[in-house]
C-alpha positions in Angstrom: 117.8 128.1 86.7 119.5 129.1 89.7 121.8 132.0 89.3 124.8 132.6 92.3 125.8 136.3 91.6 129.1 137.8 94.0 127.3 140.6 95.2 123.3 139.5 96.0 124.0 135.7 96.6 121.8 132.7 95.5 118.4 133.2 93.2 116.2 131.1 91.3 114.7 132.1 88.1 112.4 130.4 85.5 109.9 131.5 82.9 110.4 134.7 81.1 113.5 135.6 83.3 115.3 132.7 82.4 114.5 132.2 78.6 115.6 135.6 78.3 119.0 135.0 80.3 119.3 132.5 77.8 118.6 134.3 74.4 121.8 135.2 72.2 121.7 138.7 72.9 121.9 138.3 76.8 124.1 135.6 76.1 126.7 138.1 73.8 127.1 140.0 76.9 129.3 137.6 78.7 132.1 138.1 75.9 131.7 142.4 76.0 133.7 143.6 79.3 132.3 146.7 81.3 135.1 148.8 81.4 135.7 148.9 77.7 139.7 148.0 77.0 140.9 147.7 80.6 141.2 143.9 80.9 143.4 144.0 78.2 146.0 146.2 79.7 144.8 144.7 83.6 143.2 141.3 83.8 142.0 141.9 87.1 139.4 144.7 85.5 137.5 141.6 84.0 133.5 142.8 84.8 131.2 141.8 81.3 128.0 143.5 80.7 126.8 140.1 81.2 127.1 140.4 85.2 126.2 143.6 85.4 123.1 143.1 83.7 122.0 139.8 85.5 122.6 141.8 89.1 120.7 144.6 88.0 118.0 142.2 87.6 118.6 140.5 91.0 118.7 144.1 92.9 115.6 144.9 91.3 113.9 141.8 92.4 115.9 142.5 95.6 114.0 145.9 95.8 110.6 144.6 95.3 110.5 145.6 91.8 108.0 144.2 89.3 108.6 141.4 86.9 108.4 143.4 84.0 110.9 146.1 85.5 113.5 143.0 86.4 113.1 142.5 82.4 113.8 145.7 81.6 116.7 145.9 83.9 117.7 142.1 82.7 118.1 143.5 79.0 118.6 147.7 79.5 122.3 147.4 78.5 121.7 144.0 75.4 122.6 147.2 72.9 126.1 147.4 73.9 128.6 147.2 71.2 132.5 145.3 71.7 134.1 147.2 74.6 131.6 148.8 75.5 131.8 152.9 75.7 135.0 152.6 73.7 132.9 153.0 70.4 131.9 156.6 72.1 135.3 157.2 71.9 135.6 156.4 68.6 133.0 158.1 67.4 133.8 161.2 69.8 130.3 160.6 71.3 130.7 163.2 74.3 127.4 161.6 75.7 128.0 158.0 75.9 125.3 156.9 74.6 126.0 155.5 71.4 124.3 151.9 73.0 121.0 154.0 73.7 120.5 155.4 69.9 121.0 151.7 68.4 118.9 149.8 71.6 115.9 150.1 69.5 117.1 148.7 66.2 119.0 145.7 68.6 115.7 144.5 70.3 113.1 144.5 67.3 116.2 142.9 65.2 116.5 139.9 67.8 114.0 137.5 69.0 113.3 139.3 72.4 110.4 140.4 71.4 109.2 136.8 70.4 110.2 135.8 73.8 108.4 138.3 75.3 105.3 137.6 73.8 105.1 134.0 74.3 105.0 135.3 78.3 102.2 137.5 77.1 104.5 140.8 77.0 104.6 143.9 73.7 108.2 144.5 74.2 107.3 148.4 73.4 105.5 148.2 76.5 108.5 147.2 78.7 111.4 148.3 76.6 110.8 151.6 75.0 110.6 153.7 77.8 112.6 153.5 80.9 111.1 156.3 82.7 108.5 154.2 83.7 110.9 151.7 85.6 111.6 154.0 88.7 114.3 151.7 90.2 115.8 151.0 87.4 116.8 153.8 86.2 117.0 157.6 87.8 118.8 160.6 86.7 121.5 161.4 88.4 122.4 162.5 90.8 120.2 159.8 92.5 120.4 156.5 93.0 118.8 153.6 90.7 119.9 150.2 90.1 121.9 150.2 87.0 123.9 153.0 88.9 123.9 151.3 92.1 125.2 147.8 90.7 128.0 148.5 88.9 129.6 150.8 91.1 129.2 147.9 93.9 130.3 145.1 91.6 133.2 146.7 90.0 134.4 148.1 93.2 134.2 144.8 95.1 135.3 143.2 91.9 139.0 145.4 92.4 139.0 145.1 96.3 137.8 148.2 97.3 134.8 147.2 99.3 133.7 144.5 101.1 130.8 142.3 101.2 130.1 143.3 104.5 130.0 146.9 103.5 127.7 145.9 100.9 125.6 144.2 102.4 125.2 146.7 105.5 124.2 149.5 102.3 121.9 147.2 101.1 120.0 147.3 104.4 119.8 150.7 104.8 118.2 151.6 101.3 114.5 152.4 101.6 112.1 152.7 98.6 109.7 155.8 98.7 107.6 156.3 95.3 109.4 153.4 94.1 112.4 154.7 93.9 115.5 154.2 96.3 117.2 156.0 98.5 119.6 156.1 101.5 118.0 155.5 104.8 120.5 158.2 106.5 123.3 160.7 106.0 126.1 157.7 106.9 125.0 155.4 104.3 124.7 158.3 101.3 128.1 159.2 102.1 129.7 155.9 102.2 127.9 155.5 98.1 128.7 158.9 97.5 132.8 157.7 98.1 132.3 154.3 96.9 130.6 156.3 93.2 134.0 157.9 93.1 136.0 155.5 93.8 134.3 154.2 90.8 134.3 157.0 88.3 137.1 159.2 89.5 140.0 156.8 90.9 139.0 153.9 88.3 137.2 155.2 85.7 140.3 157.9 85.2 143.2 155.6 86.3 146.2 156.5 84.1 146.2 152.8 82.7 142.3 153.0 82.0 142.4 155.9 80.3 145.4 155.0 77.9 143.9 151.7 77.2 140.9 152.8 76.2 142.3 155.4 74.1 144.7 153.0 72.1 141.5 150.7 71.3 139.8 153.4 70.4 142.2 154.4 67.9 142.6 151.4 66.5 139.3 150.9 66.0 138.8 153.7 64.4 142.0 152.9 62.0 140.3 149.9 61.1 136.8 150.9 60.3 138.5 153.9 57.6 140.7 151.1 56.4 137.2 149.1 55.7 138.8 146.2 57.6 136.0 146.6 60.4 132.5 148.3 60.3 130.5 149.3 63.3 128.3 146.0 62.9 131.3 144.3 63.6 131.5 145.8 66.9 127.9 144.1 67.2 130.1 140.7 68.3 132.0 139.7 71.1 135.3 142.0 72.5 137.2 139.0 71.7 136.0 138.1 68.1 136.4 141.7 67.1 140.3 141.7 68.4 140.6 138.2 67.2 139.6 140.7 63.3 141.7 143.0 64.5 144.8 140.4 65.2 144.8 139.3 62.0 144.5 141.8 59.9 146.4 142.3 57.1 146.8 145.8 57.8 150.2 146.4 59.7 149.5 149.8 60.8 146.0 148.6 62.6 148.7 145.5 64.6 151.1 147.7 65.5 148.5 150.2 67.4 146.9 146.9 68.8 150.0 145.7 70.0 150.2 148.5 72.3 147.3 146.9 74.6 149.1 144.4 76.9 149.5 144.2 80.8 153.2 145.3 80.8 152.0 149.1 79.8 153.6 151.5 82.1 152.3 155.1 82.3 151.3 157.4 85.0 149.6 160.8 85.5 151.5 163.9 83.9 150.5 167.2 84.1 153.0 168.6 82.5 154.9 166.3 80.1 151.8 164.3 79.2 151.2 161.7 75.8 147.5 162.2 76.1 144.2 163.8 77.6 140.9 162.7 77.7 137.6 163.9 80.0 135.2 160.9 80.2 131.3 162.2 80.8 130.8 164.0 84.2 129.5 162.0 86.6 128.0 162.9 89.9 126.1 161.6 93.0 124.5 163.4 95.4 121.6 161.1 96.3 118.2 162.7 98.3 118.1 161.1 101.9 114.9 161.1 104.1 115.5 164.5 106.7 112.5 165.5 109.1 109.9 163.5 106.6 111.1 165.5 103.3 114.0 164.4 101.2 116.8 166.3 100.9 119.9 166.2 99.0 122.9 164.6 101.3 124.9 167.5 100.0 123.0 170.1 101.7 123.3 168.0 104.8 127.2 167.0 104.8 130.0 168.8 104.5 131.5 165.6 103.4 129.7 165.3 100.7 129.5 168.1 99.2 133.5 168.2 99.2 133.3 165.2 97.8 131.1 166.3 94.9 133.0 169.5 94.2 136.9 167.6 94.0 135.2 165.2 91.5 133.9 167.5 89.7 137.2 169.4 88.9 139.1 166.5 88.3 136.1 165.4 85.8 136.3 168.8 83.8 139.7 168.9 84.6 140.4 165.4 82.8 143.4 162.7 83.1 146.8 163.5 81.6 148.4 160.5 80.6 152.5 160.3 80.4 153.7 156.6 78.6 157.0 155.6 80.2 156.7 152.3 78.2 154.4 150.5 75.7 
C-alpha cells in the first residue's frame, strides 16, 4: 500500500501496518474531523483523525521508531467518538479524555486484536500502555509525536506554515533515550510558536469556540431527548448529524441549524454570548545545552513569554459575542 501523506511525503506499507490501516475502526476515522465542529462552521478546518493518525505513524517510522510503536501510534486515537473532544464538552469532561476511558472497551470490542495476532502481536502488549512508546507519546510540556503531528498538519493544513519550515524542524530533531527533542534553542522556539498558533489562535478562535459549543449543546439536547446515545457518537461526524438532521425533534434542528459557514461572531470581553476554557496546554520542550537538557524556557526569553501569555489567555478563556447566526 503506498500512502502520500502532505506533511512526510511518499511511504510504503504492508503487513500488519497496512491490514490495520484497512480495519473499520481505522477506517471510521476518515469520517470524525480533528477539530471537533469547526468544519461545519469553516470548511477550510477539514483535518480527520484519520490523517492525523496515519502521520503519526509515518513520523514515528520517520524517527526510527519500532514497528510495534508505529502500531500503537497508527491506532492511539481509534477511540474517538463523532467530533471528536466535543463529547468532552458534552459531558463537561474538564480533562479531555473521554476517548482514553472508552479506548480499552473500543479495541477488545473490534477485530484489532485478531489482526494483531495473526502478525504474532497480544494487543495488551502494544496497546495498553503507552508509556512504553517514548516517541509516541510524552507529557507535556515535551515533545512526542501525537503532539508534534497535529500541530504541524493542522497548522500547514490553515496556511500558517510551510513545508519548508517543516521540513527544516524535522531536521533538527534528535532522539536521545528515544525520545525527541530540539536540536537548538532556534528550532524549540519556532515549535514553541507554531504549538500556539495551534492551541491559542486556533484552538480558541471565536468561530471555533462557538461551533463547538452549539454541537455540544445539541448533542447533549438530543441524548436527554433519547433521540441519540453516546454509542451513537461511536459513528461517523456525518452519520450522527445526518440523526441529528432528521430528527423529529424541532428544538434539537433549530440548535443544529445554528452550525453553518455564514456564523459571524467575534471576541467580546464585555458584551459576550458565551465563555468557555478548553484544557491548558503548554510547550516548553528540553533542548540539548552543554551535554544536559534543559528546558528552552530557562534559556529564552522568547519563550518563556510565550509560555506565560498562553497561559493567561488559556485560564483566562475565549469570550464569544454572536453578531449573527
Amino acid at each position: 500500500m503506498k500512502i502520500i501523506d502532505k506533511i512526510y511525503g511518499e511511504f510504503m506499507v504492508d503487513g500488519v501496518l497496512e491490514e490495520l490501516i484497512s480495519s473499520g475502526p481505522v477506517q471510521r476515522l476518515k469520517g470524525v474531523h480533528q477539530g471537533g465542529a469547526n468544519y461545519l462552521v469553516n470548511k477550510k478546518w477539514n483535518v480527520t483523525r484519520y490523517e492525523h493518525s496515519v502521520g503519526v505513524m509515518l513520523l514515528i517510522q520517520k524517527l526510527g521508531g519500532s514497528l510495534e510503536e508505529q502500531i500503537a501510534g497508527l491506532l492511539h486515537d481509534i477511540s474517538h467518538t463523532a467530533f471528536s473532544h466535543v463529547i468532552d464538552f458534552v459531558l463537561e469532561n474538564n480533562k479531555e479524555d473521554y476517548h482514553e476511558k472508552i479506548y480499552h472497551s473500543i479495541i477488545t470490542e473490534s477485530d484489532i486484536p485478531f489482526i494483531l495476532k495473526k502478525y504474532g502481536y497480544d494487543y495488551k502488549n502494544i496497546l495498553l500502555d503507552d508509556s512504553k512508546w517514548h516517541i509516541l507519546e510524552q507529557p507535556a510540556p515535551e515533545l512526542c509525536a501525537d503532539r508534534v503531528d497535529y500541530t504541524l498538519r493542522d497548522m500547514y493544513q490553515y496556511g500558517s506554515i510551510t513545508l519548508e519550515e517543516i521540513n527544516n524542524f524535522l531536521a533538527n530533531l534528535i532522539i536521545i533515550d528515544e525520545k525527541m527533542y530540539p536540536k537548538n534553542i532556534a528550532t524549540a522556539e519556532w515549535f514553541v510558536k507554531t504549538y500556539y498558533k495551534e492551541v491559542i489562535d486556533f484552538f480558541m478562535n471565536p468561530l471555533n469556540i462557538y461551533g463547538n459549543d452549539r454541537l455540544a449543546n445539541t448533542i447533549k439536547l438530543a441524548i436527554d431527548k433519547n433521540v441519540i446515545n453516546l454509542d451513537t457518537l461511536l459513528k461517523t461526524d456525518e452519520e450522527v448529524m445526518n440523526l441529528l438532521r432528521l430528527s423529529d425533534d424541532k428544538d434539537v434542528r433549530d440548535l443544529l441549524n445554528q452550525l453553518h459557514p455564514n456564523v459571524n461572531v467575534k471576541e467580546d470581553k464585555t458584551e459576550y454570548d458565551l465563555h468557555r476554557k478548553n484544557k491548558v496546554r503548554l510547550i516548553d520542550p528540553s533542548v540539548l545545552n552543554e551535554n544536559k537538557l534543559i528546558r528552552v524556557s530557562k534559556l529564552s526569553d522568547n519563550v518563556k513569554r510565550m509560555n506565560d501569555e498562553a497561559k493567561e489567555k488559556s485560564e483566562y478563556g475565549m469570550y464569544v459575542k454572536i453578531i449573527s447566526n
